[in-house]
C-alpha positions as CSV (number, residue, x, y, z in Angstrom):
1,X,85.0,92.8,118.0
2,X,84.3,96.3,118.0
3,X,87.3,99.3,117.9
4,X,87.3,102.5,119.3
5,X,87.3,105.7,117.0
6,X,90.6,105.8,117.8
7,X,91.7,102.3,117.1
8,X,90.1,102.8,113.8
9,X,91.5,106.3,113.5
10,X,95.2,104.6,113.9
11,X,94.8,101.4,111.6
12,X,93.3,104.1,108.6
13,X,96.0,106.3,109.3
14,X,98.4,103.2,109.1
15,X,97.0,101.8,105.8
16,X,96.8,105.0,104.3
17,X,100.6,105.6,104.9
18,X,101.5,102.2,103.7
19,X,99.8,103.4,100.1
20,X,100.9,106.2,100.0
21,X,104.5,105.1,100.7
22,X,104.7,102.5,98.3
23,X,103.2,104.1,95.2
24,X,103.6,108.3,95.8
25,X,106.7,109.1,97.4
26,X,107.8,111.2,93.7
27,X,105.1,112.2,91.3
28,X,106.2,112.9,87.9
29,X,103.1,114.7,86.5
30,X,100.7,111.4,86.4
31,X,102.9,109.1,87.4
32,X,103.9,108.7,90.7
33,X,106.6,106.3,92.2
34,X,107.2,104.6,95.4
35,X,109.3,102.1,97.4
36,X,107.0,99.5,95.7
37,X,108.3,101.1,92.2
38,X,111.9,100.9,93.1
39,X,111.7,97.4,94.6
40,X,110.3,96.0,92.0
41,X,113.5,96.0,89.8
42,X,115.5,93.9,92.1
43,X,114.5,90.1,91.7
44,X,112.9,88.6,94.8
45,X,112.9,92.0,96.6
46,X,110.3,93.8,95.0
47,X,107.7,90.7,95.0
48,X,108.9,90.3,99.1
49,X,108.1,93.9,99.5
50,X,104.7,93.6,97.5
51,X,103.5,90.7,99.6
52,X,104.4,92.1,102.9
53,X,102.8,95.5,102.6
54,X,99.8,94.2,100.8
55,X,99.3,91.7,103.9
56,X,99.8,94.7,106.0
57,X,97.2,96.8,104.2
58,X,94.7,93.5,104.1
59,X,95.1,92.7,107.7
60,X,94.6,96.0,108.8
61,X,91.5,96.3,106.6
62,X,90.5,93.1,108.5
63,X,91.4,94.6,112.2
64,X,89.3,97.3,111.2
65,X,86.5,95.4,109.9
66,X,86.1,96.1,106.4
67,X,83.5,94.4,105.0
68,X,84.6,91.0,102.8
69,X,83.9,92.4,99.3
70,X,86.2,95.3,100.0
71,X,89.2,92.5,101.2
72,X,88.5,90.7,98.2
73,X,89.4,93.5,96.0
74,X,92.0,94.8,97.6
75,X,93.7,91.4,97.6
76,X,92.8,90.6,93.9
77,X,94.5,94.3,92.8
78,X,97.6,93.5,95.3
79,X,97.8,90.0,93.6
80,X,97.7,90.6,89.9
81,X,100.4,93.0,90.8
82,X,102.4,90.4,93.1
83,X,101.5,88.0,89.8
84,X,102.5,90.7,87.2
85,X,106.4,91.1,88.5
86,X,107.2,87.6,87.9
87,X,107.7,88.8,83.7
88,X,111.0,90.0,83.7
89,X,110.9,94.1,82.5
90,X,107.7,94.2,81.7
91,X,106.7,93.4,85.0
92,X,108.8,95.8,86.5
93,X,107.4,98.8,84.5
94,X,103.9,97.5,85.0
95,X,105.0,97.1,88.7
96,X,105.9,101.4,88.4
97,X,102.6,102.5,86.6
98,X,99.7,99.9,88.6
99,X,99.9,101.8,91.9
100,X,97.9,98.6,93.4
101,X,99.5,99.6,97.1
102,X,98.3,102.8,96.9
103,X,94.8,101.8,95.4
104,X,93.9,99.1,98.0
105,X,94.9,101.2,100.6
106,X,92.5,104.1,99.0
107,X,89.7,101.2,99.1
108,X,90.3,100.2,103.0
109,X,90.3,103.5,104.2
110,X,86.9,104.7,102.5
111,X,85.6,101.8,104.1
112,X,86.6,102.9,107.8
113,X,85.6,106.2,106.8
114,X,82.1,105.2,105.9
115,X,82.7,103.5,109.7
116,X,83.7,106.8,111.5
117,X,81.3,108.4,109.6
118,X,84.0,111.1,108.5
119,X,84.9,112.7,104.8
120,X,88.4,111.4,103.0
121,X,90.8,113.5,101.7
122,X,92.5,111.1,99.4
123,X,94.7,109.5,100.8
124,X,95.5,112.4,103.2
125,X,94.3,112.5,107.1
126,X,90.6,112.9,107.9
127,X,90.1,117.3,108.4
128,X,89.2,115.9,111.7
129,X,91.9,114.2,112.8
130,X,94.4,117.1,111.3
131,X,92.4,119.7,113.4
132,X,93.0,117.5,116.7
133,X,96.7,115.7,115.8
């Protein structure tokens, strides 16, 4: 089924929040940490978290049309980090440096971009879509 530009517009905008939000809230030089990050040290909550915004990011993807391969990889990066949280501490810090929210969402929306046709900013709004916001 085909979407507007602006129904894709909306769903990249979505995903690219979602990433963002999970994995960059506070950088600390080259690290970064998000709502993901923080989660992740509470048992239960931080792997509930995971797999809800990672099916939000994949399902948008799929709304949007995102070719297969680029699903596949963003749902084997949100799943080795799902995977990774079950070992207790380690987990957890592997959990704050693999950014795997952030990353599949970076993956998704280069992929819509390539759609629309228009330059990424990483992670940021399209300079188009600023300019007319």
């Amino acid at each position: 089924m085909y979407k507007s530009d602006a129904e894709l517009r909306s769903i990249r905008d979505s995903v690219s929040l979602v990433g963002r939000l999970s994995d960059s809230i506070v950088r600390f030089g080259p690290f970064s940490l998000g709502i993901d990050g923080v989660l992740s040290w509470i048992p239960g909550v931080g792997e509930a978290y995971s797999v809800l915004a990672g099916g939000f990011i994949v399902l948008q993807g799929a709304r949007a049309g995102v070719p297969l391969p680029v699903l596949g990889g963003a749902v084997a990066i949100l799943g080795l980090r799902t995977v990774s949280s079950a070992v207790p501490i380690a987990g957890s810090l592997f959990s704050d440096v693999f950014t795997a929210h952030r990353w599949a969402s970076r993956m998704i929306v280069r992929s819509i971009d390539r759609k629309l046709g228009a330059a990424a900013y990483d992670g940021e709004p399209a300079a188009w879509h600023r300019a007319f916001a």
